[in-house]
N, CA, C and O atoms as a printed pandas DataFrame, in Angstrom:
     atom_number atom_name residue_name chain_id  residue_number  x_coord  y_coord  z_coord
0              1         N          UNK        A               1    6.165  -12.339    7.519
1              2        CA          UNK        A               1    6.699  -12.272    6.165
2              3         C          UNK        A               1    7.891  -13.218    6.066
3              4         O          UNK        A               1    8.602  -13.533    7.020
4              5         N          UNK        A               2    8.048  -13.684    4.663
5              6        CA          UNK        A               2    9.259  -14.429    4.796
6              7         C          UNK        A               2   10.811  -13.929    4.591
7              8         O          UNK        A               2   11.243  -13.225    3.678
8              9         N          UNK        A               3   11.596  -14.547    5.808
9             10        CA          UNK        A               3   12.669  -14.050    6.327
10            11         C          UNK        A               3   13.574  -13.923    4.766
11            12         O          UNK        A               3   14.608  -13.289    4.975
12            13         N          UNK        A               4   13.489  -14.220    3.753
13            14        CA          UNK        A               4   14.393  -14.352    2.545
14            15         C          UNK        A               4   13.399  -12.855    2.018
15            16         O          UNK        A               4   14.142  -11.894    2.219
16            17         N          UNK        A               5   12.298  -12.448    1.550
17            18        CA          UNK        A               5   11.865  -11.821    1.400
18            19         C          UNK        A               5   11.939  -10.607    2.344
19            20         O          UNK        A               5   11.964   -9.600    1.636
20            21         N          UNK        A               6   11.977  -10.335    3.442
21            22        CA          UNK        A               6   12.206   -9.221    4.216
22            23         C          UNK        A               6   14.150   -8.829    3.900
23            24         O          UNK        A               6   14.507   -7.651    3.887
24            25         N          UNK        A               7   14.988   -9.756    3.719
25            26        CA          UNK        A               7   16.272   -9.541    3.253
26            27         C          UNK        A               7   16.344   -8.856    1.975
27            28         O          UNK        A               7   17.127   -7.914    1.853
28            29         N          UNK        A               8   15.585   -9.243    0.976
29            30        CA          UNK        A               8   15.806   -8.825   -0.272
30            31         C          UNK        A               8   14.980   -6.994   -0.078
31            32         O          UNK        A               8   15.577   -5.961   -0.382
32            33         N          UNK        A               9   13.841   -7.036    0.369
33            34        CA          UNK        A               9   13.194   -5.662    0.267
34            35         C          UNK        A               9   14.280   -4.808    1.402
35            36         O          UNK        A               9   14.353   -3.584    1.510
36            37         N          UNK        A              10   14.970   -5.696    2.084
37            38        CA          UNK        A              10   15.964   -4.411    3.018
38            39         C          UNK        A              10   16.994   -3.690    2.418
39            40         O          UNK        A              10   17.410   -2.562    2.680
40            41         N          UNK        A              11   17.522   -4.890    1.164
41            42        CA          UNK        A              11   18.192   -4.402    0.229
42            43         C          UNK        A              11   17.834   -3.140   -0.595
43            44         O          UNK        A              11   18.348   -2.022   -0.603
44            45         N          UNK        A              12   16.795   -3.664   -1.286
45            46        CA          UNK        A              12   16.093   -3.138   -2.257
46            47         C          UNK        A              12   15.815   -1.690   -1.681
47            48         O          UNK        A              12   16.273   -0.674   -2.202
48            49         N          UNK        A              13   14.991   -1.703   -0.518
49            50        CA          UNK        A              13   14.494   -0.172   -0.083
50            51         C          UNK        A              13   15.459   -0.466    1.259
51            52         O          UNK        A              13   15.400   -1.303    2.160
52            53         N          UNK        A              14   16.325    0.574    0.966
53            54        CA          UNK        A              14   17.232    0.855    2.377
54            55         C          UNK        A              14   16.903    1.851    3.049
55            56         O          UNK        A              14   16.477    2.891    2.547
56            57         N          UNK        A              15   17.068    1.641    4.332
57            58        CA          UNK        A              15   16.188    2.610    5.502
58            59         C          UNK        A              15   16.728    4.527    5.106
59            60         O          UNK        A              15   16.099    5.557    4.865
60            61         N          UNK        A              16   17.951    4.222    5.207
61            62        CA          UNK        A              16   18.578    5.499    4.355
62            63         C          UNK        A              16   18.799    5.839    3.113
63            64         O          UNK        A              16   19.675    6.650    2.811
64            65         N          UNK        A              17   17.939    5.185    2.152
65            66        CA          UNK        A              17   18.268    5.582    0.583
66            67         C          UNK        A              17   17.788    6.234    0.044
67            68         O          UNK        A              17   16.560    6.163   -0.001
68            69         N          UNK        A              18   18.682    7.527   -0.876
69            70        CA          UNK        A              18   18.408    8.262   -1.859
70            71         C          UNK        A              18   17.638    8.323   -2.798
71            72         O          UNK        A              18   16.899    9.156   -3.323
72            73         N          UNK        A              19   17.956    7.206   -2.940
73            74        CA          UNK        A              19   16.559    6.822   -4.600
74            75         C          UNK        A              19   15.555    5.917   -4.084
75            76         O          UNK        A              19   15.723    4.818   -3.555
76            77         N          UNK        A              20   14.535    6.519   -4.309
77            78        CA          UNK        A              20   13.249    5.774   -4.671
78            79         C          UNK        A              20   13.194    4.405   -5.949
79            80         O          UNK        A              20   13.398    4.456   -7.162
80            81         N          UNK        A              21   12.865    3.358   -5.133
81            82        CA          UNK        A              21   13.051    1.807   -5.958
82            83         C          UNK        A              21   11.482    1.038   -6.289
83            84         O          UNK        A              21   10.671    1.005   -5.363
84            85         N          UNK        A              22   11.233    0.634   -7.190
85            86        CA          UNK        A              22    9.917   -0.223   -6.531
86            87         C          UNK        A              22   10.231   -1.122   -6.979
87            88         O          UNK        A              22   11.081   -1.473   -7.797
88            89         N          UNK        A              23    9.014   -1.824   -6.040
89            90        CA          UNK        A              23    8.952   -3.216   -5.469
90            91         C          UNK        A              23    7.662   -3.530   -6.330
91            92         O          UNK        A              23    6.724   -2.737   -6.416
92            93         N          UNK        A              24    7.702   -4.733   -6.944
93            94        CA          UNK        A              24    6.553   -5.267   -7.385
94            95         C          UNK        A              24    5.945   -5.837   -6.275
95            96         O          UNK        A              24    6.568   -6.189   -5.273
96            97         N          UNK        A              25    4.350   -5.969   -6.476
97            98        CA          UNK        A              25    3.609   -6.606   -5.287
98            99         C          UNK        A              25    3.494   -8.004   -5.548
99           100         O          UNK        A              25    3.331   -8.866   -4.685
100          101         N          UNK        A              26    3.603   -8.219   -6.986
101          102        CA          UNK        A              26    3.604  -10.090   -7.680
102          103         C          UNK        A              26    5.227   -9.779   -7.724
103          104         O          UNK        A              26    5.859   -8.953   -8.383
104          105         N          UNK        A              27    5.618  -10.690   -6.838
105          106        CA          UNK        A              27    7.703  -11.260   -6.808
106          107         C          UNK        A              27    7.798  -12.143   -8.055
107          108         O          UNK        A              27    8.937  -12.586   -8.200
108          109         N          UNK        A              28    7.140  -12.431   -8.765
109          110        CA          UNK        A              28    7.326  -13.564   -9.387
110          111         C          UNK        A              28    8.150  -12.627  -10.711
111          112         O          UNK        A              28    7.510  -11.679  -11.167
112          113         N          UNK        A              29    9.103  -12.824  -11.108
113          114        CA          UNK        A              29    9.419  -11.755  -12.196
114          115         C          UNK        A              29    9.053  -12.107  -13.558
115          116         O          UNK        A              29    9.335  -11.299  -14.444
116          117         N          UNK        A              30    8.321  -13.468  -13.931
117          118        CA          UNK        A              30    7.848  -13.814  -14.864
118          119         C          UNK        A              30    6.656  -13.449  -15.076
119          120         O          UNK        A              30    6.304  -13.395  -16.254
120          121         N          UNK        A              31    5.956  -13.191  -14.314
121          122        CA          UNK        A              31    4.568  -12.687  -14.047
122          123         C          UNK        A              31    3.982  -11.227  -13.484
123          124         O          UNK        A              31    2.793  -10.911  -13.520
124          125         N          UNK        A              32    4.978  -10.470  -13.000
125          126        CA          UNK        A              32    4.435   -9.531  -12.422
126          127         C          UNK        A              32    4.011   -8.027  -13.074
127          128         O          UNK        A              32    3.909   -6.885  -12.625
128          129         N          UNK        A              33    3.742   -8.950  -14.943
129          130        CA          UNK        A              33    3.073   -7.445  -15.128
130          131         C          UNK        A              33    1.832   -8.105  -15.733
131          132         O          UNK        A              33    1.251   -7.519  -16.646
132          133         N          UNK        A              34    1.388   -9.277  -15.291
133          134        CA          UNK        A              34    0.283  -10.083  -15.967
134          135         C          UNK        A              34   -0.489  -10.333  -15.207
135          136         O          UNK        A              34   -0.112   -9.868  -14.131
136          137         N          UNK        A              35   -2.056  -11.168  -15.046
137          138        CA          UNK        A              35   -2.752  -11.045  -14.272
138          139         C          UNK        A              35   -2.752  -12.658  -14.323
139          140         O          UNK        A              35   -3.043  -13.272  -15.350
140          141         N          UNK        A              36   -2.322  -13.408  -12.859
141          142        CA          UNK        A              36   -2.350  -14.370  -13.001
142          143         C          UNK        A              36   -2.815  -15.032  -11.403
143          144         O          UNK        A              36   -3.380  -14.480  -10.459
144          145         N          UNK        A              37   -2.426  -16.118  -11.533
145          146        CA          UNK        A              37   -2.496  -16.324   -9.832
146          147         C          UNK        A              37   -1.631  -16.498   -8.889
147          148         O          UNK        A              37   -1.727  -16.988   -7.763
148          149         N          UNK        A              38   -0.422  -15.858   -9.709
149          150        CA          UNK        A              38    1.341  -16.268   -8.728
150          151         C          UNK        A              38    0.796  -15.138   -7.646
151          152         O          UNK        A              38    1.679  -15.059   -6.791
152          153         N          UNK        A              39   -0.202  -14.299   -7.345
153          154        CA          UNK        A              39   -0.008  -13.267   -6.764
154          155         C          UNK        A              39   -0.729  -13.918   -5.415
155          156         O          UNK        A              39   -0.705  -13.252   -4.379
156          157         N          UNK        A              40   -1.215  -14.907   -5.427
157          158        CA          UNK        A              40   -2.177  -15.846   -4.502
158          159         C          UNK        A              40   -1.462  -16.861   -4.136
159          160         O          UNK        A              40   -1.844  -17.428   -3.113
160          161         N          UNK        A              41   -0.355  -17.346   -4.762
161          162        CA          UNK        A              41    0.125  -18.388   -4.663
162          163         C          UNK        A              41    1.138  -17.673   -3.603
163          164         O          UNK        A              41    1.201  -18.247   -2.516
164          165         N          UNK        A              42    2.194  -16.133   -3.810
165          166        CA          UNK        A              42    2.801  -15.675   -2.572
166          167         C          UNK        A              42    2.207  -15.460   -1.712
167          168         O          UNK        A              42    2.582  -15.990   -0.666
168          169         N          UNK        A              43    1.346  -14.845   -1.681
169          170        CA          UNK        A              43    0.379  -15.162    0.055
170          171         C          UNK        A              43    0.512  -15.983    0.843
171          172         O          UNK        A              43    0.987  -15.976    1.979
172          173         N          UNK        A              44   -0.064  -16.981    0.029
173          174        CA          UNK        A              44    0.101  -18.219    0.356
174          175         C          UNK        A              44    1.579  -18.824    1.027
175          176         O          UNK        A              44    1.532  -19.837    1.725
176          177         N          UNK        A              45    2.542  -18.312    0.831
177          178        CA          UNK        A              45    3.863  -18.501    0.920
178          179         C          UNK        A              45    4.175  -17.094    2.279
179          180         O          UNK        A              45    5.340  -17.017    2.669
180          181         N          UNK        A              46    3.786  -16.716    2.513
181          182        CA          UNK        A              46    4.040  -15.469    3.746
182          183         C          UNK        A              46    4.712  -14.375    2.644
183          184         O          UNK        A              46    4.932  -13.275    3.152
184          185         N          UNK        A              47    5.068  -14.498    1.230
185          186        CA          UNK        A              47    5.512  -13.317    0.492
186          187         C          UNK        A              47    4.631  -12.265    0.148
187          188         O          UNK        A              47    4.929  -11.759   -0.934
188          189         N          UNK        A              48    3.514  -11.700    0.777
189          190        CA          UNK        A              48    2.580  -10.150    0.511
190          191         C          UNK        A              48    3.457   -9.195    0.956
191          192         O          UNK        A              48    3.631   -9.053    2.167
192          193         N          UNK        A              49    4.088   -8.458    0.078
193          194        CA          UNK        A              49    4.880   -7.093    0.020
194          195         C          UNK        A              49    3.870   -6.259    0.931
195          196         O          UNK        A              49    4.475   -5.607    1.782
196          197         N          UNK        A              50    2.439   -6.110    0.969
197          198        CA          UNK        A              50    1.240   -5.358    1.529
198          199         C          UNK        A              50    0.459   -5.705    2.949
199          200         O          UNK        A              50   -0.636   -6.261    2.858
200          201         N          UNK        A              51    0.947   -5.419    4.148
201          202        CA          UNK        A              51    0.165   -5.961    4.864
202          203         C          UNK        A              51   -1.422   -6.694    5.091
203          204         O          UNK        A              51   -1.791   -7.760    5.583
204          205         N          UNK        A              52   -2.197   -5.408    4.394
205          206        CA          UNK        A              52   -3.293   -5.769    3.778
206          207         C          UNK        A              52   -3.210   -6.868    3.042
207          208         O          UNK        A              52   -3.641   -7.820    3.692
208          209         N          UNK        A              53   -2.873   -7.155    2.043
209          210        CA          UNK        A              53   -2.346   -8.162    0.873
210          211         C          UNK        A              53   -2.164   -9.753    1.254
211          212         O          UNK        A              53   -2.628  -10.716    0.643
212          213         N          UNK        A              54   -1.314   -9.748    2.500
213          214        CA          UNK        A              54   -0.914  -10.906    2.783
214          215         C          UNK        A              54   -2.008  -11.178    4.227
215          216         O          UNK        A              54   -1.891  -12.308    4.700
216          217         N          UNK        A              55   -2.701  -10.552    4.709
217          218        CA          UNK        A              55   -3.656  -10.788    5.449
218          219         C          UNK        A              55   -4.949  -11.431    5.171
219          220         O          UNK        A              55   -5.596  -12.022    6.036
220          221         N          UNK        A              56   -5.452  -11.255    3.474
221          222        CA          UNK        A              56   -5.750  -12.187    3.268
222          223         C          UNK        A              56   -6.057  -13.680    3.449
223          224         O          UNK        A              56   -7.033  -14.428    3.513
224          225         N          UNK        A              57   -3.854  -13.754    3.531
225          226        CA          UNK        A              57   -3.871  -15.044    3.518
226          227         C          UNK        A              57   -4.009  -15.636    4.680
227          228         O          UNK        A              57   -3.987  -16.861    4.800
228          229         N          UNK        A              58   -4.163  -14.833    5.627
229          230        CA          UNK        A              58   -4.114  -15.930    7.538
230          231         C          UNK        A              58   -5.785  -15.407    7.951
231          232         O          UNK        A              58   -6.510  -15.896    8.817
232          233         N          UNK        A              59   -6.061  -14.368    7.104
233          234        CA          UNK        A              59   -7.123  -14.300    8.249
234          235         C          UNK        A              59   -8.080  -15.265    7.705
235          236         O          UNK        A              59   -7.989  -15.625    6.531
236          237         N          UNK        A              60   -9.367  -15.888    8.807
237          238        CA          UNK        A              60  -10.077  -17.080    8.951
238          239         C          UNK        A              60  -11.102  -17.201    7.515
239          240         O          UNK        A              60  -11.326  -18.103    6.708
240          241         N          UNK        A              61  -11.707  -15.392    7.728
241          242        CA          UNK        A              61  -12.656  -15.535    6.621
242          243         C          UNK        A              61  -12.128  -15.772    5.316
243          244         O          UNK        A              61  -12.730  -16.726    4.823
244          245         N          UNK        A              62  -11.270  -15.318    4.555
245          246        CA          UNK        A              62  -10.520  -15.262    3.227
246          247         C          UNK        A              62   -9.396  -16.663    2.827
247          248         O          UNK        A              62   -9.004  -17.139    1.762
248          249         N          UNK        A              63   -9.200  -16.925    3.987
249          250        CA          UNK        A              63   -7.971  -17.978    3.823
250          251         C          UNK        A              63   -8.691  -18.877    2.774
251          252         O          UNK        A              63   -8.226  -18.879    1.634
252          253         N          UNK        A              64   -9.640  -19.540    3.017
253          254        CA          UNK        A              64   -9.800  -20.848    2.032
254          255         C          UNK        A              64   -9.794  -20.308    0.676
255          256         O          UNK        A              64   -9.210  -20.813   -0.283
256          257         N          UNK        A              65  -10.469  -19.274    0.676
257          258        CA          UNK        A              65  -10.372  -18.606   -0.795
258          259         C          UNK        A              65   -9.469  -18.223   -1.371
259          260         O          UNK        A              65   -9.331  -18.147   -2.591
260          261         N          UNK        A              66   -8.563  -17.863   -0.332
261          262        CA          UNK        A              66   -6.930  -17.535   -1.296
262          263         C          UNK        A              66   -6.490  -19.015   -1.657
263          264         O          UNK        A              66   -5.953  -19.276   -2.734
264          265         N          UNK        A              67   -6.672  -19.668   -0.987
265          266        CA          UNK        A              67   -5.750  -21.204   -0.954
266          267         C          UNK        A              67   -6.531  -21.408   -2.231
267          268         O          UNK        A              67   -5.767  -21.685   -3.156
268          269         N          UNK        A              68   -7.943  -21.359   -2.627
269          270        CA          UNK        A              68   -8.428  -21.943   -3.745
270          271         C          UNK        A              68   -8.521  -21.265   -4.538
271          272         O          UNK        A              68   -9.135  -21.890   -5.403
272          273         N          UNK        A              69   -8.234  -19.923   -5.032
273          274        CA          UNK        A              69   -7.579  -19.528   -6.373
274          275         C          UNK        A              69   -6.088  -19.883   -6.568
275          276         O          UNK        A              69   -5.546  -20.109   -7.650
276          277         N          UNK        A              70   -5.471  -19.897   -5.254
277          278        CA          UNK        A              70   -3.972  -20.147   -5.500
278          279         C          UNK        A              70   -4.099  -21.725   -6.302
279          280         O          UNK        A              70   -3.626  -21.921   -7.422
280          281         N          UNK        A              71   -4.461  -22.249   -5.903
281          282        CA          UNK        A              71   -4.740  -23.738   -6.696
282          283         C          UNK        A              71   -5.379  -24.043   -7.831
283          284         O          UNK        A              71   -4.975  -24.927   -8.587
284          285         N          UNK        A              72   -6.506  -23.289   -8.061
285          286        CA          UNK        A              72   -7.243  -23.432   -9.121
286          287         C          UNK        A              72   -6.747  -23.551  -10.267
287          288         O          UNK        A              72   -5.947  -22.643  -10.490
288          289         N          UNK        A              73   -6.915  -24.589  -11.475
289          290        CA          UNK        A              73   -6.757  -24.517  -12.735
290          291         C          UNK        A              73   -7.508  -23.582  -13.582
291          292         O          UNK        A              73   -7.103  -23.554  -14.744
292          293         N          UNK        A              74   -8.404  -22.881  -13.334
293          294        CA          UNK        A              74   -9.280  -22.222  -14.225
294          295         C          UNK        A              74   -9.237  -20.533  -13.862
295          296         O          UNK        A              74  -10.122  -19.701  -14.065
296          297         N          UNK        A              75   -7.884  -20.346  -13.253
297          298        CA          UNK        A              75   -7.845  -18.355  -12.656
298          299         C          UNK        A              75   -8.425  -17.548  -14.353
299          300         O          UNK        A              75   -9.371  -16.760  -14.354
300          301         N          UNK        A              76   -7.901  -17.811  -15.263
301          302        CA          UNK        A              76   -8.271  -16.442  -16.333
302          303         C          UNK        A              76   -9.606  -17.122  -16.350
303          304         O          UNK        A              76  -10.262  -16.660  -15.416
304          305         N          UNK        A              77  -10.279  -18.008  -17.003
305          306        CA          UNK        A              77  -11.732  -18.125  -16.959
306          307         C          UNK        A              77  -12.752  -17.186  -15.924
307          308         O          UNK        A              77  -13.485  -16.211  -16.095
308          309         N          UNK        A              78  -12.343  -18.110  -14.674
309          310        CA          UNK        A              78  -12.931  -17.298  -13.305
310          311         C          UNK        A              78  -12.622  -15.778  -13.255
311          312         O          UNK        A              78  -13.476  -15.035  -12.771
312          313         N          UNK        A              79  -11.696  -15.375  -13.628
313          314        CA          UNK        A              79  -11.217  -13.817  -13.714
314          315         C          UNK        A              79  -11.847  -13.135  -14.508
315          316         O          UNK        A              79  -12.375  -12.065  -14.206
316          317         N          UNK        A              80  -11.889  -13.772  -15.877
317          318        CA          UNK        A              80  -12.620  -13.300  -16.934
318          319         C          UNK        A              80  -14.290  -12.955  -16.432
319          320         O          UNK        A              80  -14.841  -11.888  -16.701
320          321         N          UNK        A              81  -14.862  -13.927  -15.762
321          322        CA          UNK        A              81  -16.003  -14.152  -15.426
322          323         C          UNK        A              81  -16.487  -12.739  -14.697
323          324         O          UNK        A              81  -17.363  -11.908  -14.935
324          325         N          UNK        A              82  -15.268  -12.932  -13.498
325          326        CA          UNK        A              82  -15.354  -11.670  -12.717
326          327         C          UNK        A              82  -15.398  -10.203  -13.191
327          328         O          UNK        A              82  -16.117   -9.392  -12.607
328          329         N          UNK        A              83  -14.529   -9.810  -14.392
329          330        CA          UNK        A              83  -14.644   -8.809  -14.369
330          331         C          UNK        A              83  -15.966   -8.530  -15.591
331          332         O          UNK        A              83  -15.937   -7.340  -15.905
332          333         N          UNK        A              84  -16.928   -9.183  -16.237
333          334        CA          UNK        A              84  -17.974   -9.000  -17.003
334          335         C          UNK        A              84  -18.690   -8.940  -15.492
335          336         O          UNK        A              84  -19.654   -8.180  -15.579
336          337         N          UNK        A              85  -18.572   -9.415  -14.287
337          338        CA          UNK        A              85  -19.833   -9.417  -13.309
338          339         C          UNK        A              85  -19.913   -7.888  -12.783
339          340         O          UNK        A              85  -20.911   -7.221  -12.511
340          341         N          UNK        A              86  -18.622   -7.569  -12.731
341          342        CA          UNK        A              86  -18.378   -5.897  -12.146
342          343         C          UNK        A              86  -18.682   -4.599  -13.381
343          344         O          UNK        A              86  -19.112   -3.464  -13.172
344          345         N          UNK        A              87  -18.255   -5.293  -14.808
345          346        CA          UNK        A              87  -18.843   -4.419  -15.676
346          347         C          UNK        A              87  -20.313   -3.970  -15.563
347          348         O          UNK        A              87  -20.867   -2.906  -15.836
348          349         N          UNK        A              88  -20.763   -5.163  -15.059
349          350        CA          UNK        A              88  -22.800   -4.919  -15.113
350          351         C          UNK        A              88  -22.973   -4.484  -14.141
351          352         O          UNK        A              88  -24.133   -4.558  -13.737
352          353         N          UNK        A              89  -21.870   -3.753  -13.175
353          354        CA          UNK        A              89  -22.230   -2.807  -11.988
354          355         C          UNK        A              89  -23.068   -1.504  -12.439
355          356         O          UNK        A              89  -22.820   -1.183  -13.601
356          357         N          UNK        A              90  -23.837   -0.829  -11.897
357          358        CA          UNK        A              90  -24.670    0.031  -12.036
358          359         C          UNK        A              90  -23.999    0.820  -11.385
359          360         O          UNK        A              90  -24.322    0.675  -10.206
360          361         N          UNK        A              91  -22.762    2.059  -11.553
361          362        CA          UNK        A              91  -22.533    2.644   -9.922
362          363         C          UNK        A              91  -23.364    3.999   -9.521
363          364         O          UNK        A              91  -23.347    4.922  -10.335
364          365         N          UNK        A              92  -23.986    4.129   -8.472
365          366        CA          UNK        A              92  -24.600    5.092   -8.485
366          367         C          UNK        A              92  -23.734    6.247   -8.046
367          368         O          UNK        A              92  -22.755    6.135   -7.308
368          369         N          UNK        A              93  -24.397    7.874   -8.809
369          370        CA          UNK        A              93  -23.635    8.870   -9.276
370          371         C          UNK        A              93  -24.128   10.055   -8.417
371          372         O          UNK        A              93  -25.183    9.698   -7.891
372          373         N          UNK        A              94  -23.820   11.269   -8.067
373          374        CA          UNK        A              94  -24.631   12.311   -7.274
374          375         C          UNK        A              94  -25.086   12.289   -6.080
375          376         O          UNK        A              94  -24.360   12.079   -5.109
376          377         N          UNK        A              95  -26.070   12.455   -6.021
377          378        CA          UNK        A              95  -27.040   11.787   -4.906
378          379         C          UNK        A              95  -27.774   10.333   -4.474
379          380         O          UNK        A              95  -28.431    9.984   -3.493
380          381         N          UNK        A              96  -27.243    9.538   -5.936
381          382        CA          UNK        A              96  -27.634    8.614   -5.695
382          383         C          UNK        A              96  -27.147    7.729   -4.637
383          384         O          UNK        A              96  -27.839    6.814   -4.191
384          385         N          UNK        A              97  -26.023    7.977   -4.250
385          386        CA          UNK        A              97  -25.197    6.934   -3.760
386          387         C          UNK        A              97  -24.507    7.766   -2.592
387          388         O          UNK        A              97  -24.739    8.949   -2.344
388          389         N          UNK        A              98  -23.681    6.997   -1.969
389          390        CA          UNK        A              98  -22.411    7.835   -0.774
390          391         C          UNK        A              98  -21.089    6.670   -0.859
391          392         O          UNK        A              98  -21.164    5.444   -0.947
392          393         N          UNK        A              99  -19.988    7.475   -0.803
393          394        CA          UNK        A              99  -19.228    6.306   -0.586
394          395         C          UNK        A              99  -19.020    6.368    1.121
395          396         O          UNK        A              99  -19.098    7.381    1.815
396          397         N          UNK        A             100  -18.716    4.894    1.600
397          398        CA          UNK        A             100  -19.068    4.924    3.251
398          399         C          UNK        A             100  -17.847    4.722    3.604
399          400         O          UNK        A             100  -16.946    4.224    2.930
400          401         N          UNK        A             101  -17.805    5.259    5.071
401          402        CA          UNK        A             101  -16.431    5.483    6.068
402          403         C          UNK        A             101  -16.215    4.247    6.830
403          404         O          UNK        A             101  -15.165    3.966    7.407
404          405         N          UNK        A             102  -17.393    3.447    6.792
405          406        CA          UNK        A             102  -17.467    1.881    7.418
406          407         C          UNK        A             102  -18.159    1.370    6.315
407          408         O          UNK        A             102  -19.106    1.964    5.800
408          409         N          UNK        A             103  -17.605   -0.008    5.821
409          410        CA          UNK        A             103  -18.266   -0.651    4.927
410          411         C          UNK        A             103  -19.341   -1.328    5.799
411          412         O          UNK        A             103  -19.225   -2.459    5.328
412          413         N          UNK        A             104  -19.916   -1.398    6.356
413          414        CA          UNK        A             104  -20.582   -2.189    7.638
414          415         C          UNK        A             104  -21.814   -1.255    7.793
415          416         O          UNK        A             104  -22.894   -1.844    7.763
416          417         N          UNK        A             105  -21.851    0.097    7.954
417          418        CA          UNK        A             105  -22.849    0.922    7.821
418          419         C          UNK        A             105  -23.091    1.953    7.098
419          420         O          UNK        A             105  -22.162    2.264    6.353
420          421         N          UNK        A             106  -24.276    2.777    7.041
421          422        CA          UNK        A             106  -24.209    3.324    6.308
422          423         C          UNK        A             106  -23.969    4.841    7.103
423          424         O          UNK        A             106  -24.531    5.196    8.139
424          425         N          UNK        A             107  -22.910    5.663    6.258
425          426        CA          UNK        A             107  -22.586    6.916    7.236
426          427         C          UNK        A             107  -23.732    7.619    7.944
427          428         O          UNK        A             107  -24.914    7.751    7.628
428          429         N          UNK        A             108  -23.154    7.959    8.813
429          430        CA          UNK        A             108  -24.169    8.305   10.180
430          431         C          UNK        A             108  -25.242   10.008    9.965
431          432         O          UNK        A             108  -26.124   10.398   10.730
432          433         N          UNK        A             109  -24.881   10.506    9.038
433          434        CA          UNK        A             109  -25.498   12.140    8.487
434          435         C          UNK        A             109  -26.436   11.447    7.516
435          436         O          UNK        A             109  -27.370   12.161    7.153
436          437         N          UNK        A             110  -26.400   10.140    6.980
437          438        CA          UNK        A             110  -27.571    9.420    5.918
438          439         C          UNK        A             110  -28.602    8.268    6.546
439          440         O          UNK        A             110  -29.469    7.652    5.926
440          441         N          UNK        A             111  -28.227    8.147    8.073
441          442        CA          UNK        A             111  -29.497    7.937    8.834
442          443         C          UNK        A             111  -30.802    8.506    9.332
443          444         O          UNK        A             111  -30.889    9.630    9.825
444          445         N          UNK        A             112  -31.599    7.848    9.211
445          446        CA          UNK        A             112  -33.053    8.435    9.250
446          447         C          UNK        A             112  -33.415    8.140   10.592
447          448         O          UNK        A             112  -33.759    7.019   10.964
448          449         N          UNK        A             113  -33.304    9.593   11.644
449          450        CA          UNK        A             113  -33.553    9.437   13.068
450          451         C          UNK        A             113  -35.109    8.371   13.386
451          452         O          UNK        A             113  -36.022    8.124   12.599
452          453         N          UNK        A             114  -34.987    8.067   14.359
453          454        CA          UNK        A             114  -36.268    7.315   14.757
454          455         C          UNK        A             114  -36.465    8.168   15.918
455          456         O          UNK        A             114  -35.568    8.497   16.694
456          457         N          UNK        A             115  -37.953    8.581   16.012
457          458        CA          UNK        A             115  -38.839    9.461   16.742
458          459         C          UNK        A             115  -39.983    8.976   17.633
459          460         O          UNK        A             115  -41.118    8.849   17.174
460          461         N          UNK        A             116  -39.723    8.743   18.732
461          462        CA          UNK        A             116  -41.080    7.988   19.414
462          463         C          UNK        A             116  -41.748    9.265   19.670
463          464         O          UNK        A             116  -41.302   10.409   19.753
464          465         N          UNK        A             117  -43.189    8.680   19.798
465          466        CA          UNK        A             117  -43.995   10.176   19.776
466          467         C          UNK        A             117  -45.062    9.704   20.896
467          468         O          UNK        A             117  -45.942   10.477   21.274
């Protein structure tokens, strides 16, 4: 994380403090109640308030992709795009579906044993 950024959140949330403070996850204070791409562009910068968040930005698979929304001229278009693609999600409800404990498989009580006979 960056050393100017770990100063300011030590401030901000002190190891012994009384009051509860928050921290925006977009630093940018011009932006951080809007949906933009300053939030890609701190990543990019070692500023992810979220471990998760800023892991993104180093790990191998995701990196180019953060670097290329952080750059992109067209984020609300592409954004826009995105969220009509997730609207036409179907989510399945009841029995239809499970939510999983590994995104990688499917939980282990919804496998269908295999039986040599």
């Amino acid at each position: 994380m960056d050393a100017t950024l770990i100063a300011s959140l030590r401030k901000t949330c002190a190891q012994n403090a009384t009051v509860d403070r928050t921290v925006n996850l977009d630093q940018n204070p011009l932006s951080s109640k809007v949906i933009d791409k300053s939030f890609y562009n701190q990543i990019m910068s070692r500023r992810g308030i979220l471990q998760i968040d800023q892991q993104l930005a180093l790990d191998g698979l995701t990196k180019s992709k953060v670097a290329a929304i952080a750059a992109s001229s067209d984020f609300n278009t592409k954004f826009g795009q995105a969220m009509v693609k997730m609207g036409a999600i179907q989510v399945l409800t009841g029995t239809q579906g499970e939510i999983r404990k590994s995104c990688r498989t499917i939980n282990p009580q919804n496998m269908i044993p295999i039986i040599n006979i």
